[in-house]
VMD Tcl script that draws the C-alpha trace (Angstrom):
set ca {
  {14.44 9.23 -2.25}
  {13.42 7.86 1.68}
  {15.72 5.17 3.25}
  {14.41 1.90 3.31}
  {11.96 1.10 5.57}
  {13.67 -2.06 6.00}
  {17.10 -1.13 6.04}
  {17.68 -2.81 9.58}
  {16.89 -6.22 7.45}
  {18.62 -5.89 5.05}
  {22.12 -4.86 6.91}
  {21.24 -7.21 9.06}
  {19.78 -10.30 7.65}
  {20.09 -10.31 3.81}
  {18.47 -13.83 3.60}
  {15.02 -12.63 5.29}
  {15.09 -9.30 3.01}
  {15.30 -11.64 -0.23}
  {12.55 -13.73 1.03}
  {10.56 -10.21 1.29}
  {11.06 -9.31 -1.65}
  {10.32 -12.16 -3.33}
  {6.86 -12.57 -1.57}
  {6.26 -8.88 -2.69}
  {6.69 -10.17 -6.32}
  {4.70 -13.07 -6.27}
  {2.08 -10.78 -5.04}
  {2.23 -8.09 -7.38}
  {3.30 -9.67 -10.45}
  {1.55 -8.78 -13.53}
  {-1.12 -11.58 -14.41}
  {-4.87 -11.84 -12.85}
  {-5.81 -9.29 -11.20}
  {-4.76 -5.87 -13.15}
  {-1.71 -4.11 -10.87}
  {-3.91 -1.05 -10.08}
  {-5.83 -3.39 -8.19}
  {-3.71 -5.12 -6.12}
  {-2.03 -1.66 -5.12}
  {-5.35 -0.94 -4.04}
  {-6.27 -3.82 -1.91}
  {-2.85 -3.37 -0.26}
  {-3.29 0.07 0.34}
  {-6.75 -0.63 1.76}
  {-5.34 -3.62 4.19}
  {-2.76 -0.90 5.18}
  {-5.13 1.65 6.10}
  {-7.43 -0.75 8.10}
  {-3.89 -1.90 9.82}
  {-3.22 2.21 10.67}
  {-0.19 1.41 8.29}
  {0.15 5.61 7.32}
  {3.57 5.07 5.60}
  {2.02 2.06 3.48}
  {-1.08 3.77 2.94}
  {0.78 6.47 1.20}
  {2.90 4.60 -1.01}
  {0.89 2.12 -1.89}
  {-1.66 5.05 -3.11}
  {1.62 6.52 -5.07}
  {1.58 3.15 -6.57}
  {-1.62 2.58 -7.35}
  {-1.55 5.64 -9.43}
  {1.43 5.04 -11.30}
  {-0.57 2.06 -12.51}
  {-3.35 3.81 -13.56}
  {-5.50 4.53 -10.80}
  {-7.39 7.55 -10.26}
  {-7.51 9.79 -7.54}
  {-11.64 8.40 -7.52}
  {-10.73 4.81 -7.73}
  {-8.26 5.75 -4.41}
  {-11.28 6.96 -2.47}
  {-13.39 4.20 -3.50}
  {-11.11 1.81 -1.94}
  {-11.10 3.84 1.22}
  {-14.67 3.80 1.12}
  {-14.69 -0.01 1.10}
  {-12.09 0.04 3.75}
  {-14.38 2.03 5.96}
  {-17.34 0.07 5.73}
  {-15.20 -3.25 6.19}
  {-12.62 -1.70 9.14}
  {-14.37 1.69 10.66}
  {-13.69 4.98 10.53}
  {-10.37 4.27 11.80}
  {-8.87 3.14 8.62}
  {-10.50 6.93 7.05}
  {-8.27 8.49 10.07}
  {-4.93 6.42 8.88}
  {-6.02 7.32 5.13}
  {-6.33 10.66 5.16}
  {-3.32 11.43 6.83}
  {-1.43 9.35 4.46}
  {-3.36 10.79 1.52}
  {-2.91 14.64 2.94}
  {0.29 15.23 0.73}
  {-0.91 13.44 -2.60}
  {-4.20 13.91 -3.66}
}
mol new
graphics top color blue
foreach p $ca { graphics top sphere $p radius 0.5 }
foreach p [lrange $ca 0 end-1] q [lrange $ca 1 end] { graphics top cylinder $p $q radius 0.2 }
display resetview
């Protein structure tokens, strides 16, 4: 398993890592939208933000929730149109190593 991306936070200011996490919850709990989804949206804001490491794991997500490897692309496809072909750049070297 990778090191936190956060660990700095969290060593260093416990109180701002809780609120983190707790935003992250709100956002991805379980009611609404279906989980897939949300991963998905994330992951596509990530890519259009050149976030590689975010892209990635939010893609790992997405398909432990029951996207496909075809839902993934479609979301990069919307990113694209939305963002540019930057976002496609940021994908697909996040994507290299999982799909």
């Amino acid at each position: 398993m990778t090191e936190n991306p956060l660990k700095v936070i969290v060593d260093q200011d416990p109180q701002l890592f809780t609120l983190l996490e707790n935003t992250r919850e709100l956002a991805f709990v379980e009611d609404g939208i279906p989980l897939k989804y949300k991963f998905l949206l994330a992951m596509s804001l990530d890519a259009a933000n050149g976030a590689v490491n975010g892209v990635k794991s939010l893609a790992v997500q997405a398909m432990q929730a029951g996207a496909t490897k075809e839902e993934v692309m479609q979301a990069i496809r919307i990113t694209q149109y939305i963002f540019g072909v930057g976002s496609v750049y940021t994908a697909s070297e996040a994507l290299k190593d999982i799909m």
